[in-house]
ROSEMI-235712 format. One line per field, with one value per residue (C-alpha): x, y, z; residue number from 1. Coordinates in Angstrom, 1 decimal. Layout:
! residues N
X <- [X_...]
Y <- [Y_...]
Z <- [Z_...]
seq <- [NUM_...]
This chain:
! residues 633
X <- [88.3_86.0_85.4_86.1_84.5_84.5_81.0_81.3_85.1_87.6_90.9_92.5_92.8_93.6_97.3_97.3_95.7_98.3_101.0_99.8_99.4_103.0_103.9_102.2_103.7_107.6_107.4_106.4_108.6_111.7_110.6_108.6_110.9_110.8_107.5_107.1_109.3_106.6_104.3_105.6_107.6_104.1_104.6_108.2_110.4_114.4_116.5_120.2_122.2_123.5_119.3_119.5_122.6_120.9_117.8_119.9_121.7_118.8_116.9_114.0_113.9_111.5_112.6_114.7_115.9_119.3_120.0_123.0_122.7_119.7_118.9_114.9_113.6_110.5_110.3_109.0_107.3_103.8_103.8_105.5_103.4_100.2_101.8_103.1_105.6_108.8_112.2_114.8_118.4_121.6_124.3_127.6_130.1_133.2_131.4_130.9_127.9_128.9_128.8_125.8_123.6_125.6_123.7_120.7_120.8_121.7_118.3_116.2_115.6_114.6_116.5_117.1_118.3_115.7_115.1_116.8_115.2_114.4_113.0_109.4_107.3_109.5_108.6_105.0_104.7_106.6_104.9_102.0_100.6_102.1_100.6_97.2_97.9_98.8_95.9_92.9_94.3_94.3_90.5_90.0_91.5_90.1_86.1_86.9_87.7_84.6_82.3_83.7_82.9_79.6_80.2_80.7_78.3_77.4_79.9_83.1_85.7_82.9_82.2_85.8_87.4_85.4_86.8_83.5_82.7_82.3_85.5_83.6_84.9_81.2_81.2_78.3_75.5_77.6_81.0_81.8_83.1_82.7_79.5_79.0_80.9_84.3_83.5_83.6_83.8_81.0_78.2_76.0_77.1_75.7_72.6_72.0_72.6_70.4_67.6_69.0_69.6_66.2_64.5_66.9_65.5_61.3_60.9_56.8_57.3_58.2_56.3_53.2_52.7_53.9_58.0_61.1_64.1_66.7_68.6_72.2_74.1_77.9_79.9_82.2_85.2_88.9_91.5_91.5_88.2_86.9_84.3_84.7_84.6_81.1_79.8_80.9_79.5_76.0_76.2_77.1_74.6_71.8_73.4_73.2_75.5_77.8_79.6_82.7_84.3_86.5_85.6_89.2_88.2_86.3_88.4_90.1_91.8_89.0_85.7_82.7_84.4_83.6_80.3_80.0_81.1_78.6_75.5_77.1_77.6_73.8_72.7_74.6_73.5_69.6_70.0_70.7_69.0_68.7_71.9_74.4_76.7_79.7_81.7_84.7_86.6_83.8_85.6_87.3_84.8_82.1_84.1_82.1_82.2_83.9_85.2_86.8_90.4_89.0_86.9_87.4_85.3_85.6_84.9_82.1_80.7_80.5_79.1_76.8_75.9_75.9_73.4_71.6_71.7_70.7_67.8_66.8_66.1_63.2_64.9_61.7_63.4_66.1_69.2_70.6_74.2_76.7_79.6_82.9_84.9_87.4_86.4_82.8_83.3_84.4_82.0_78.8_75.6_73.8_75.5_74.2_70.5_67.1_66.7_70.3_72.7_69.6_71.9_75.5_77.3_80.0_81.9_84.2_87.6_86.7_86.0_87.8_85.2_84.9_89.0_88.7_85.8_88.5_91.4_89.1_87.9_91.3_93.3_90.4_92.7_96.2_97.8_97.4_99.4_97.7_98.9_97.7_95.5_93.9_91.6_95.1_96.0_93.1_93.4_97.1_95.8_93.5_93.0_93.6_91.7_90.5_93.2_96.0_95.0_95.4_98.9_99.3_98.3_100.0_103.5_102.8_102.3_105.8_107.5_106.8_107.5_111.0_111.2_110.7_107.5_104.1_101.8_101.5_101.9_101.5_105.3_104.9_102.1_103.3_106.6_104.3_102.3_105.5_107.1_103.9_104.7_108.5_109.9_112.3_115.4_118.3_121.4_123.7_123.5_126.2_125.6_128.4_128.3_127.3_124.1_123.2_123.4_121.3_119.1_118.1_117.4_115.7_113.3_113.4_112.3_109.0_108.4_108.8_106.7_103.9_104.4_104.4_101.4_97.5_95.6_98.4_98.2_100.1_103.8_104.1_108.1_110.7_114.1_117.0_117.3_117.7_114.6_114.2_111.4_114.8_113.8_116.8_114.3_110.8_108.6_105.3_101.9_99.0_95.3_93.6_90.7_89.0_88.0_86.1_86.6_89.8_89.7_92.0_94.0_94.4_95.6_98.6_99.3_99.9_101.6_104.4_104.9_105.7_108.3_109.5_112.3_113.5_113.2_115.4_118.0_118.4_117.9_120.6_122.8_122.2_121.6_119.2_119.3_117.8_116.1_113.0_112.1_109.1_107.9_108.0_105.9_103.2_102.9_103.0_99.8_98.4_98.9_97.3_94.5_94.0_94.0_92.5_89.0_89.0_88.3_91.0_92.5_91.1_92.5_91.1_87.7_85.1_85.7_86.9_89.8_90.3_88.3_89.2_89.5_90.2_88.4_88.9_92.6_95.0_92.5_94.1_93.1_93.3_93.1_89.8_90.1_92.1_95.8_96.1_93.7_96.0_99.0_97.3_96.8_100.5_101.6_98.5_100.0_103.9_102.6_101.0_103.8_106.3_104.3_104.2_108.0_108.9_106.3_108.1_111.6_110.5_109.2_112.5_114.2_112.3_112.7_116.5_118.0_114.5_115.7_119.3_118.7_116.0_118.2_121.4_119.2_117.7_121.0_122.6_119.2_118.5_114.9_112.2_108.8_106.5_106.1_109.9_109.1_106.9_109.2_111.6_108.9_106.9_109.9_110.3_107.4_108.1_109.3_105.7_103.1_105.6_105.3_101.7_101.4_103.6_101.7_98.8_99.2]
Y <- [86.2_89.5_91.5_94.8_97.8_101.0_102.6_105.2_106.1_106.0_104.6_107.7_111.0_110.0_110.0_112.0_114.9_114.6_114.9_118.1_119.8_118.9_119.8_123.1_123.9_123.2_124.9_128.1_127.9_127.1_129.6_132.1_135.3_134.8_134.4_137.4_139.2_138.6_139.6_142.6_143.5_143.5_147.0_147.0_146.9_145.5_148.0_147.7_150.0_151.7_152.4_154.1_156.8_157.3_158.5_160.4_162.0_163.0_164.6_161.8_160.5_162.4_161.2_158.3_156.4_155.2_152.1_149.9_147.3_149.1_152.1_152.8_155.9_156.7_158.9_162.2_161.5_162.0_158.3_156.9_159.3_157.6_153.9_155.3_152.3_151.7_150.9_149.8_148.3_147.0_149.3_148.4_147.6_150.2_153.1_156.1_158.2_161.5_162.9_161.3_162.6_165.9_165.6_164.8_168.2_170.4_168.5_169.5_165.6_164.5_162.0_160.4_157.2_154.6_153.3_150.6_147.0_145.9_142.3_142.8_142.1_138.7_138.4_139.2_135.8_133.7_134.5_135.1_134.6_131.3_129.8_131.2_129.4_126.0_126.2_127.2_124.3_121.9_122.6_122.3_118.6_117.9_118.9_116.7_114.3_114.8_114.9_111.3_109.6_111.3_113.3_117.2_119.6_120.7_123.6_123.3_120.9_118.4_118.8_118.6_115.8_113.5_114.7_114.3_111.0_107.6_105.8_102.5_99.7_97.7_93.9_93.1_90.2_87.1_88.9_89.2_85.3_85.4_83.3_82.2_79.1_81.0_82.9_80.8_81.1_84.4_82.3_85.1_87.7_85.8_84.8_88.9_89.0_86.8_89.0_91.4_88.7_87.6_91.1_91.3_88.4_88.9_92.4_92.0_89.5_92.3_95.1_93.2_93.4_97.4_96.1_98.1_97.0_98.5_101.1_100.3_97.9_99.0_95.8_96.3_94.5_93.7_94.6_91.1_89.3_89.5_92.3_93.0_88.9_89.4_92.0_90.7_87.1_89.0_90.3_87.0_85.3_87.8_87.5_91.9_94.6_95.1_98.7_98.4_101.9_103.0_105.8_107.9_107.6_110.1_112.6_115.1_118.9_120.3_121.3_119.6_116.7_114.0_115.0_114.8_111.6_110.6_111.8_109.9_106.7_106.5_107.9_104.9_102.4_103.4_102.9_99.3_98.1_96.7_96.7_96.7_99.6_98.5_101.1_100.0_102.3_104.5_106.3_108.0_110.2_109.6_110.7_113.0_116.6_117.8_121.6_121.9_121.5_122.7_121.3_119.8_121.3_118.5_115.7_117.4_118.4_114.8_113.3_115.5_114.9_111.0_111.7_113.3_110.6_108.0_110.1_110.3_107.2_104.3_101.1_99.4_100.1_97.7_99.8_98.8_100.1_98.1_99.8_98.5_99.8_99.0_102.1_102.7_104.7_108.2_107.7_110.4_109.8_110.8_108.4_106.1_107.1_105.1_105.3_105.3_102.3_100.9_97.3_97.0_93.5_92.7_90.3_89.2_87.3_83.4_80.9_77.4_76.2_79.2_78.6_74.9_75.8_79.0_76.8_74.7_76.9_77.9_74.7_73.5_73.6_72.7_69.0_68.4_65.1_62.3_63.7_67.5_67.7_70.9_70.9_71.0_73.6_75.7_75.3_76.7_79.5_81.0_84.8_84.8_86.3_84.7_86.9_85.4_82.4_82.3_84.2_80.7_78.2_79.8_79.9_76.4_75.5_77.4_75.8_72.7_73.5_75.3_71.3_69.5_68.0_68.1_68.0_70.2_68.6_69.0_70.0_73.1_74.1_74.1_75.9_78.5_79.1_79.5_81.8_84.7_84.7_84.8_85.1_82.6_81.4_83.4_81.1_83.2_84.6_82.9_83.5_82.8_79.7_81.9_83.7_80.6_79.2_82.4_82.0_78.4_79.1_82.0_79.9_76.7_79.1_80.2_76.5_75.5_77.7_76.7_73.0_73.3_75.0_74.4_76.2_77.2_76.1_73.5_73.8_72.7_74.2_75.6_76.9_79.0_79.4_82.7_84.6_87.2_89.0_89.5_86.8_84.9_82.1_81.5_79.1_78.2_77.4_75.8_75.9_72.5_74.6_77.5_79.8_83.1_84.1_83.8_83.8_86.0_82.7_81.9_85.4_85.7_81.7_83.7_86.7_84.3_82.5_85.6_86.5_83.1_83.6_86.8_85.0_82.3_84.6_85.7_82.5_80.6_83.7_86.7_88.8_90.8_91.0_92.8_89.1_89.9_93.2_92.0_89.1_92.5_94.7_92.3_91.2_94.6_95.1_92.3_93.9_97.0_95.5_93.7_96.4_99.4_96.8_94.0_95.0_92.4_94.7_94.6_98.4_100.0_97.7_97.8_100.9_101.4_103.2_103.0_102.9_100.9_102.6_101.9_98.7_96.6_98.2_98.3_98.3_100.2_101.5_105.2_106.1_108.2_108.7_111.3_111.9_110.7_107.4_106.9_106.8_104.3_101.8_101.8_101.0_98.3_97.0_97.2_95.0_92.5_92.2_91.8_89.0_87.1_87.7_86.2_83.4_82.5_82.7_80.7_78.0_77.6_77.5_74.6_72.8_73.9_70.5_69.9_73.6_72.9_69.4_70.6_73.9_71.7_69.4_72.6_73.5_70.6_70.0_73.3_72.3_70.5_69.4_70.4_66.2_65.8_68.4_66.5_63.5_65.4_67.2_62.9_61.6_63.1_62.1_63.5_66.8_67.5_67.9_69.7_72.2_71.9_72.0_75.1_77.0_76.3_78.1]
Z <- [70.6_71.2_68.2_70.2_68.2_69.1_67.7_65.2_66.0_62.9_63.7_63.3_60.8_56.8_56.9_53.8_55.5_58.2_55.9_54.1_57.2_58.0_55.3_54.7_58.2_57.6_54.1_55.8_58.5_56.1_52.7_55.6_55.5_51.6_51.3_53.4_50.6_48.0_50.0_50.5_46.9_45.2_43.3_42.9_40.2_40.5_37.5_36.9_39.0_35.4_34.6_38.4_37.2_33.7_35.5_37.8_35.2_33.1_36.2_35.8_39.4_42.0_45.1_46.4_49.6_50.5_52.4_53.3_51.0_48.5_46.6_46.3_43.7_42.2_38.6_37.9_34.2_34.0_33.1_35.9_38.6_37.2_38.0_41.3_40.8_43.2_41.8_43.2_42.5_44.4_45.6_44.5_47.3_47.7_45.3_46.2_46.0_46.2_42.8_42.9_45.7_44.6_40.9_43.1_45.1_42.0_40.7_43.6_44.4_47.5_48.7_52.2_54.1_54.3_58.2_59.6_59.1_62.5_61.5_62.9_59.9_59.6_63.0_62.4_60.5_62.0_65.1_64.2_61.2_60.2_64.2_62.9_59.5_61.3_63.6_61.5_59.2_62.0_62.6_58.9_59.1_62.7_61.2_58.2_60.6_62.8_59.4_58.5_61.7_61.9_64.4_64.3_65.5_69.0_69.3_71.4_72.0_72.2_68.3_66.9_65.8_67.9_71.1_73.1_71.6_73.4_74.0_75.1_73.4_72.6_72.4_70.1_71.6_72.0_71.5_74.9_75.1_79.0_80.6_84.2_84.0_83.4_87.0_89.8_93.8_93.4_93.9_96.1_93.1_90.4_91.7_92.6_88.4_87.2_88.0_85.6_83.1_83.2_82.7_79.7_78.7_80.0_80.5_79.9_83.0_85.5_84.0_83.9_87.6_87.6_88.9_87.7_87.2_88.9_86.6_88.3_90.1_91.6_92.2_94.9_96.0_96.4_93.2_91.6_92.2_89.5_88.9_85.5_84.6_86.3_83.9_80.8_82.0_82.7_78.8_77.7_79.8_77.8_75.0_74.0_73.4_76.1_76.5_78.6_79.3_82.5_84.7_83.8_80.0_80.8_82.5_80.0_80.6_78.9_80.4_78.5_77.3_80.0_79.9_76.1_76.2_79.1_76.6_73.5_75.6_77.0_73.2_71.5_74.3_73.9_70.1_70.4_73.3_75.4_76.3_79.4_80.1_82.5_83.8_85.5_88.4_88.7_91.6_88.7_88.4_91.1_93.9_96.4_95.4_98.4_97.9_101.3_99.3_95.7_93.4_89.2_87.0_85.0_86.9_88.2_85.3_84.2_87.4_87.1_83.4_84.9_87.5_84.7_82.2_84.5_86.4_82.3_81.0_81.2_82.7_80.9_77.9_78.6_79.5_82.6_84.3_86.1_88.0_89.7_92.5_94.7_97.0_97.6_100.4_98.6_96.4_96.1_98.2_95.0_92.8_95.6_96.4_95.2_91.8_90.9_91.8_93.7_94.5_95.8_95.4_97.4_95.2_98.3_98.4_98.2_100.5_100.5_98.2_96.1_95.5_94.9_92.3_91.0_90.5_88.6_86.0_85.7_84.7_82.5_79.8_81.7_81.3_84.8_86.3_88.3_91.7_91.4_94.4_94.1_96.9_99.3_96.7_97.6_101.5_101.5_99.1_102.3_100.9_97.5_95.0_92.0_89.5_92.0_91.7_88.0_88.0_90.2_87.8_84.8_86.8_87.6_83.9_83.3_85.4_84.4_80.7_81.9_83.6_80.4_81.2_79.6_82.4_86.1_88.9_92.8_93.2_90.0_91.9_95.6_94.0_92.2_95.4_97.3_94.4_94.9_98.8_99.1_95.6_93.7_95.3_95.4_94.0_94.3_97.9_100.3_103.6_106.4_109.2_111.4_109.6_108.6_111.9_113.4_110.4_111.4_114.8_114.0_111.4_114.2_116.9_114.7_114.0_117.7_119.4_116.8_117.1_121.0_121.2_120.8_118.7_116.1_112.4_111.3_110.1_106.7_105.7_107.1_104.8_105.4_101.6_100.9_98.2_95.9_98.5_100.7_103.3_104.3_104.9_106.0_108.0_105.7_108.0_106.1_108.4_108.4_107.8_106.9_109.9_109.8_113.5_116.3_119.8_121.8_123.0_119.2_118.6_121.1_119.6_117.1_118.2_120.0_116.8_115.2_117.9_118.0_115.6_117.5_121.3_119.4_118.7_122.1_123.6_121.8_120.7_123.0_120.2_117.8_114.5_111.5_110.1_112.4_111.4_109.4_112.3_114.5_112.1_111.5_115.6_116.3_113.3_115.1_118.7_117.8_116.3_119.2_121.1_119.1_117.2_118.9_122.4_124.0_126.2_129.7_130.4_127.3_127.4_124.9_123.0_119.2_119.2_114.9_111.8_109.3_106.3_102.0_103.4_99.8_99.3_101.9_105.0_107.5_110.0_111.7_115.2_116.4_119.8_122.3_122.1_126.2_125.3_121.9_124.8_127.0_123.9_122.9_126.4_126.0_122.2_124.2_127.3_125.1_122.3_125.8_127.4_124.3_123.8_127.1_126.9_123.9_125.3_127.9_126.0_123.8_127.1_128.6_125.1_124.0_123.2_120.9_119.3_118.9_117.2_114.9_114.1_113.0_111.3_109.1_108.8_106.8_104.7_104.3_104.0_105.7_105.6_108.6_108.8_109.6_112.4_114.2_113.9_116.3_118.4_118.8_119.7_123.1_124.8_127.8_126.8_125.2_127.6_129.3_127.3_127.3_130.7_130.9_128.1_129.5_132.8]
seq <- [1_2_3_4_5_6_7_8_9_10_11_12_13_14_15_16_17_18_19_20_21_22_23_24_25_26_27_28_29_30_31_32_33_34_35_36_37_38_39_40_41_42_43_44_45_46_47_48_49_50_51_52_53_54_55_56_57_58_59_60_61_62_63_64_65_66_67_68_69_70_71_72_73_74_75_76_77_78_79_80_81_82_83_84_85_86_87_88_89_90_91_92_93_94_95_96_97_98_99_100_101_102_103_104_105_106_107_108_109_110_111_112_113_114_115_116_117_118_119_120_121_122_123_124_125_126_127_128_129_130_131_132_133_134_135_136_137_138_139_140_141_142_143_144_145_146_147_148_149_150_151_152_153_154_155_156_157_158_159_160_161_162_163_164_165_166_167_168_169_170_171_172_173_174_175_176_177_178_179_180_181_182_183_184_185_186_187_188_189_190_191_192_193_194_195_196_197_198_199_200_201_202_203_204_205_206_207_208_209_210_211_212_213_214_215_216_217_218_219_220_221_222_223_224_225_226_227_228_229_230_231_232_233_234_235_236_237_238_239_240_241_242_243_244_245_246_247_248_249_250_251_252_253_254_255_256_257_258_259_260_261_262_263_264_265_266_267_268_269_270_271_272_273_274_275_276_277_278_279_280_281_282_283_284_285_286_287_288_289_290_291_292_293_294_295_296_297_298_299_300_301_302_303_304_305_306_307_308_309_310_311_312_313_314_315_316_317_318_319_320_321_322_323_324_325_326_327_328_329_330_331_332_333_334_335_336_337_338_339_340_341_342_343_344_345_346_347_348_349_350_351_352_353_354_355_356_357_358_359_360_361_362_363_364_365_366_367_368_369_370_371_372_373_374_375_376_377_378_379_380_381_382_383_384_385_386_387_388_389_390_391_392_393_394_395_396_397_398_399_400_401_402_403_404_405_406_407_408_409_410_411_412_413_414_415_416_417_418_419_420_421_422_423_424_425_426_427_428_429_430_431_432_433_434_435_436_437_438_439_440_441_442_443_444_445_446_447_448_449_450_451_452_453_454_455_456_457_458_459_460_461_462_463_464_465_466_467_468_469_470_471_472_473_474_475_476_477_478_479_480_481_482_483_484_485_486_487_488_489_490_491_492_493_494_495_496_497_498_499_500_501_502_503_504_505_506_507_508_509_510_511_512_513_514_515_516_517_518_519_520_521_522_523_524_525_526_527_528_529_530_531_532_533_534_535_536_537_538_539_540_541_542_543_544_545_546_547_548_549_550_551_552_553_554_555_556_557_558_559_560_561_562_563_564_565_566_567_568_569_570_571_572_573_574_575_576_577_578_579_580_581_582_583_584_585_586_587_588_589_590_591_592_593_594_595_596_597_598_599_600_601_602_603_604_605_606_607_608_609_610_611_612_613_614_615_616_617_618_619_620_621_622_623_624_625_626_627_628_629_630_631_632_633]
């Protein structure tokens, strides 16, 4: 396992000092109003209320106050006038002080009623003083803190406590336990690393003949394929220290901090190197510094202390940058000029062979049975990223524990695969004879219309078992092979196996129902694309009509084009979705005793294999070229 330390940072302030500080601050809040009586009593003297009517009556007091609850006097002796002391005693309830102010005033004493306490010097320290108490101690312990880790100094927010300190958690030389065996189906990644590997390795090799190496590289791809598996197998390939930090450890509410953080990072990385600094989601704080809408200080600040930082350093020196994204496009065009993240690597979903090699690495240590076949595996699996792929295998392996046995097999990982798309069966969802019944047309009409035509992928299941995605059922296609481009014919294939299900509704039952919602929402995607990138549509021609955009998130796309040519594509992406509808229908029509047996055979297995399609589709011989013939027209 990785040793992860984080350089120079303590694990957090002495819990000692924590506790004083606590304490210090609910001791003043609980004893404040009495210790603001000390405070304030310095001076004073508490007498016996018989020592205040001896005074009176021996004409010693020079003047006094009255209150509600206190009687306050000061004496006349030459003694007492030096002192200047205060006296004071308690008044005692129901007594009357008349004779007494009466002895007072035949005395010539002044004598008055002291004001009324209105509670603002408790206020003053509760509010005030005791905050300014609790804070400058905080500092106190927040400097010791700083002077501990060896930090401190710099002024600011950025010299307290460590605030402005690295966060990056470093993996020292071989620490990283990640090497270009555990990353597999990135073949064209790698070999764009192992230039940087080797200068780590040979600098005087490249500077010999006056080459630099480049100071940054900004991997770029989907969520999931693996980016930050690449740059820890590029430290662990050169075998130095490796700083792994994310962009948003970066970001903070206070101006200064990012971008104290930004120096300490490049000042701890140049100490050791050479070295690799990674940082991951980049986008956190290299987006472009747009103020159109309003700008953060912050993050600004810091990009530009990162534009700084790597503008400052020798890449001779061995210190070499590696960023991830999943959005390169927002990013800033200074972030991205010569001399700065010189390379980009796409590090791209994986091919068929790229998954076959993934699935690999990832059930090198699983108990695998004698009829696994992950090659099939990995040709089902069209699209998935590497991370998926392993979510795949280790639901496979739990499964088959969860089955008693000791070893995966073929079935644990069809099942797994089949769990990521539609979810885990729903047991206890009963459905009535007649949504079943619409249910298994509805899947039987998908399966048709693929089976009947060229060009479609290949059934491989059909159920009407209800799943936890909220699919009543689902027909499963599985490509024979991997394919990188579609013709248009291939695409409305598929369009009228999407609306197969719904033209089997209507066909057998006359209805529509709510179960086709999601075939209708990815034809119509499908339509529009057509339409809007493809150029397929004879009226709109050759003209791009969207940009894809957030092309390694959710890749959709926006319409750029005028609101009347925006009008004439919808009535293009309605046409198209239409014809394929009816085409559909049409086909189920010519082929409705091949539907209805099919359907009632789904019905009392509840599932079948896309071979036990064919079964029923070969044994008409006669009733398929017919539908060839008529598809073909």
């Amino acid at each position: 396992m990785p040793n992860n330390k984080k350089n120079g940072n303590s694990s957090g302030p002495p819990v000692t000092a924590l506790i004083l500080i606590a304490a210090i601050f609910f001791v003043a809040i609980i004893f404040g109003n009495r210790l603001l009586d000390l405070l304030f009593s310095a001076g004073q003297e508490e007498v016996s209320y018989n020592t205040f009517l001896t005074a009176v009556s021996e004409n010693k007091i020079k003047t006094a106050e009255f209150s509600d609850t206190q009687i306050f006097y000061r004496l006349n002796t030459e003694e007492e006038e030096k002192k200047g002391r205060l006296y004071y005693t308690n008044r005692l309830p129901d007594v009357d002080l008349t004779e007494v102010t009466k002895t007072m005033q035949e005395n010539g004493v002044e004598f008055s009623a002291a004001p009324v306490e209105d509670g603002s010097s408790s206020m003053l320290f509760n509010w005030i003083i005791l905050p300014l108490i609790f804070f400058f101690g905080l500092m106190l312990l927040m400097r010791f803190i700083a002077n501990r880790n060896g930090g401190g100094g710099g002024g600011g927010f950025g010299g307290i406590g460590g605030i402005g300190k690295s966060r990056a958690k470093v993996y020292m030389e071989k620490e990283t336990g990640v090497t270009f065996r555990d990353v597999a189906g990135q073949d064209e990644a790698k070999e764009s690393l192992v230039e940087i590997i080797d200068f780590l390795h040979n600098p005087k090799k490249y500077t010999a003949i006056g080459a630099k190496l480049p100071k940054g590289a900004l991997l770029v791809g989907s969520p999931g394929t693996g980016k930050t598996l690449l740059a820890k197998a590029v430290a662990g390939e050169a075998h130095v220290p490796f700083f792994s930090i994310s962009g948003s450890d970066f970001v903070e509410m206070f101006v200064g901090v990012g971008a104290s953080r930004v120096r300490d990072l490049f000042k701890e990385a140049s100490k050791v190197a050479p070295a690799i600094i990674f940082i991951d989601e980049i986008d956190a704080i290299g987006r472009s510094r747009d103020s159109r809408f309003g700008g953060n200080d912050e993050r600004e600040q810091t990009l530009n202390q990162l534009l700084a930082e790597i503008d400052g350093f020798d890449s001779s020196n061995g210190v070499v940058i590696l960023a991830a994204t999943n959005r390169p496009e927002i990013l800033d065009k200074a972030l991205l000029r010569a001399g700065r993240f010189d390379r980009r690597i796409i590090v791209d979903r994986p091919n068929l062979e790229g998954r076959y090699q993934t699935l690999l690495v990832h059930t090198r240590n699983i108990h695998l049975a004698e009829d696994v076949d992950l090659k099939k595996l990995a040709q089902a699996t069209a699209g998935a990223v590497g991370a998926d792929l392993a979510n795949l295998v280790n639901e496979a392996a739990l499964r088959a524990v969860r089955m008693g046995r000791r070893a995966v097999n073929q079935q644990d990982l069809l099942v797994s695969f089949e769990t990521v798309i539609a979810g885990t069966e729903k047991k206890g969802t009963v459905l009535t004879d007649i949504e079943k019944r619409i249910v298994s047309y509805h899947e039987v009409g998908h399966a048709l219309v693929a089976a009947m035509k060229k060009h479609s992928q290949p059934v491989s299941k059909i159920t009407i078992v209800p799943h936890t995605s909220g699919a009543l059922g689902y027909t499963m296609q599985m490509p024979e092979e991997e394919k990188f481009l579609n013709s248009r014919e291939e695409l409305v294939i598929e369009l009228q196996t999407l609306l197969g299900g719904r033209a089997a509704e209507q066909v057998v039952f006359g209805i529509q129902t709510t179960g086709a919602a999601n075939d209708i929402q990815r034809a119509t995607e499908l339509a529009r694309k057509m339409v809007t990138q493809y150029g397929m549509s004879d009226k709109i021609g050759l003209m791009a009509l969207a940009a894809a955009q957030n092309e390694y998130l959710d890749g959709k796309a926006y319409m750029d084009c005028a609101q009347t040519t925006a009008d004439d594509a919808d009535h293009e992406v309605r046409a198209l979705l239409n014809a394929c509808f009816e085409d559909a229908k049409q086909l189920l029509r010519e082929n409705r005793e091949l539907l209805d047996e099919i359907a009632l055979y789904l019905l009392e297995k509840e599932t079948i294999t896309g071979d036990d399609l064919m079964k029923f589709v070969n044994a008409d011989k006669n009733r398929l070229p017919a539908g060839e013939n008529e598809a073909d027209k």
